[in-house]
C-alpha positions in Angstrom: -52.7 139.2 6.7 -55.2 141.6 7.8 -57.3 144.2 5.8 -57.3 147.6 6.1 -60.0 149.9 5.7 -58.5 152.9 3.9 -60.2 156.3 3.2 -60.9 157.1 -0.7 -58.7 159.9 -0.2 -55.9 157.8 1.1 -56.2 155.5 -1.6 -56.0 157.6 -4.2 -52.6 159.6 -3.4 -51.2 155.9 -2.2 -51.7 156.7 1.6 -51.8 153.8 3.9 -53.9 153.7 7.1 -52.2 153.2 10.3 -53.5 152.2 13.8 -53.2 155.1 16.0 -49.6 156.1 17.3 -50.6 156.1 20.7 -47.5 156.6 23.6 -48.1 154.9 26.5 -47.6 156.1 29.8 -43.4 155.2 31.2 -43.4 151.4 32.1 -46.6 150.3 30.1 -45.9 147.5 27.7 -48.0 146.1 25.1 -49.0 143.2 27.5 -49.7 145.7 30.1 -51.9 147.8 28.3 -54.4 144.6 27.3 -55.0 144.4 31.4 -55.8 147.9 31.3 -59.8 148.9 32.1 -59.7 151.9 31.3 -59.9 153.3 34.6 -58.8 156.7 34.6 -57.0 156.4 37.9 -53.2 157.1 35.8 -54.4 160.4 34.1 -56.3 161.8 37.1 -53.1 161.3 39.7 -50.9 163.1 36.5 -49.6 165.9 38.0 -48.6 167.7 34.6 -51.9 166.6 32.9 -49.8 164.7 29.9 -51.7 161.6 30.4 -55.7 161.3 29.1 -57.5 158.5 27.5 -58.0 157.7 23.9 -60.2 154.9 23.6 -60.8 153.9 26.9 -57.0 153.2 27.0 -54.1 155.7 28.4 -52.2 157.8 25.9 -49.6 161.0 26.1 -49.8 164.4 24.5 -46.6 165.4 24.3 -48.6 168.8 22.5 -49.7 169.7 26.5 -47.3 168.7 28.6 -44.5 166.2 29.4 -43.7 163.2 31.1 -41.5 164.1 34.9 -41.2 159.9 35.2 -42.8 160.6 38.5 -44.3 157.3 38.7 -48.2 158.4 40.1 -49.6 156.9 37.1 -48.0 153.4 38.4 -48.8 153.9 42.0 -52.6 154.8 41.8 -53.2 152.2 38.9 -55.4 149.4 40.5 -54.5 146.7 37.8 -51.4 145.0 36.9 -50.8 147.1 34.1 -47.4 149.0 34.8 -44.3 146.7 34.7 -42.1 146.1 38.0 -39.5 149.1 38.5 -39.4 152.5 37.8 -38.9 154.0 34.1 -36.8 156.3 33.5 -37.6 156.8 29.5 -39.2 156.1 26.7 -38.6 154.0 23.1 -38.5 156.8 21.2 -36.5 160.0 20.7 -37.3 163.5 19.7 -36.9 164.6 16.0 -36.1 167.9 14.9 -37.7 168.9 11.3 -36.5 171.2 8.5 -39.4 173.6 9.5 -37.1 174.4 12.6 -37.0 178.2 12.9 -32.8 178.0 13.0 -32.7 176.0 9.9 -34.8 179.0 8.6 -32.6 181.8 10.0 -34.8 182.7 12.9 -33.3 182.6 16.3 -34.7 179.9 18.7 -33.2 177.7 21.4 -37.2 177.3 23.0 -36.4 173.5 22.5 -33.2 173.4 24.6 -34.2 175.4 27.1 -37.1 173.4 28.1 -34.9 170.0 27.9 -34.7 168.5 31.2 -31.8 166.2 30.0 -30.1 168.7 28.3 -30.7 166.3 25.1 -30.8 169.3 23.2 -27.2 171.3 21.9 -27.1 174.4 19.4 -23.9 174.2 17.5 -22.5 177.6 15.2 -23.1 178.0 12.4 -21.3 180.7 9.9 -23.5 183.4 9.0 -26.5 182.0 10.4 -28.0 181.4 14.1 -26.9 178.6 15.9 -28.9 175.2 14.6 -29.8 172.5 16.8 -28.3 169.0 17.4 -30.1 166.0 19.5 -27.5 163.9 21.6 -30.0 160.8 20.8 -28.2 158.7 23.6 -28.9 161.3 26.7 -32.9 161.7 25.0 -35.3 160.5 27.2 -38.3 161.0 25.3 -40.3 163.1 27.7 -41.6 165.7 25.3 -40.7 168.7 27.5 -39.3 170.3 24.0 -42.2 169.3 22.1 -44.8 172.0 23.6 -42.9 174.9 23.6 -41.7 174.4 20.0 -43.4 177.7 18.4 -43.4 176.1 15.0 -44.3 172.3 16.0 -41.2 170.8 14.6 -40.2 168.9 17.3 -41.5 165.0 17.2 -41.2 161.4 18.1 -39.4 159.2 16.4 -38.0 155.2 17.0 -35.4 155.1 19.0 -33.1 153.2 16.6 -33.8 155.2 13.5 -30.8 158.3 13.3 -32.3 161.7 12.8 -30.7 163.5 10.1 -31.1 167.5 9.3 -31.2 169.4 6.0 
């Protein structure tokens, strides 16, 4: 078992450190990512700019851009660090919080709009604006609805765990 080096503050309300949540690039796996040198050459050839390094080691922010699957972070990386074939998404899903401006009775559909896999569905809602509903199974991951979310309650979240919505 390994120790953890926790901040007073996170002991004391019961917090618990974790290592960073980094999201590697499409096609990285955790195998991949220990041949990595820390190159640059993946983030510099990103043509949306979602790629940068964290550590010496590629990571997305979802918060400036999104992932197009393009595959340039694959074909400029000089190491064997990207697995055989193309990717086409990621482990994880969005997840829609209960700060979501429909769940608060403000009009939105930013999110949907922005979905390149139409991922993203608004269903009615009596007496209130239309409220939205992710179709986990078309999801790739790519974060396209994660930036233009006004209110920032669009995240990731495991693949296999079911979002559910107040």
């Amino acid at each position: 078992m390994t120790q953890q080096a926790l901040s007073r503050r996170s002991f004391l309300s019961g917090g618990r450190c974790s290592a960073v949540d980094r999201i590697r690039p499409p096609g990285i796996g955790g195998v991949g990512l220990a041949a990595c040198t820390g190159c640059g050459q993946c983030a510099e050839h990103c043509p949306t700019g979602v790629i940068g390094l964290v550590d010496g080691l590629p990571a997305l922010d979802f918060a400036a851009a999104e992932c197009t699957f393009c595959g340039a972070c694959a074909q400029n990386c000089p190491e064997p660090v990207f697995a055989d074939g193309a990717a086409g998404r990621f482990d994880h899903v969005v997840a829609i919080a209960s700060s979501c401006l429909p769940f608060r009775g403000v009009d939105c559909q930013a999110c949907r709009d922005a979905c390149p896999a139409e991922a993203i569905r608004f269903r009615p809602v009596r007496g209130g604006p239309f409220v939205p509903e992710l179709m986990a199974e078309a999801c790739t991951g790519c974060g396209a609805c994660i930036s233009v979310c006004p209110v920032g309650a669009v995240a990731t979240a495991p693949r296999n765990v079911e979002a559910t919505y107040a």
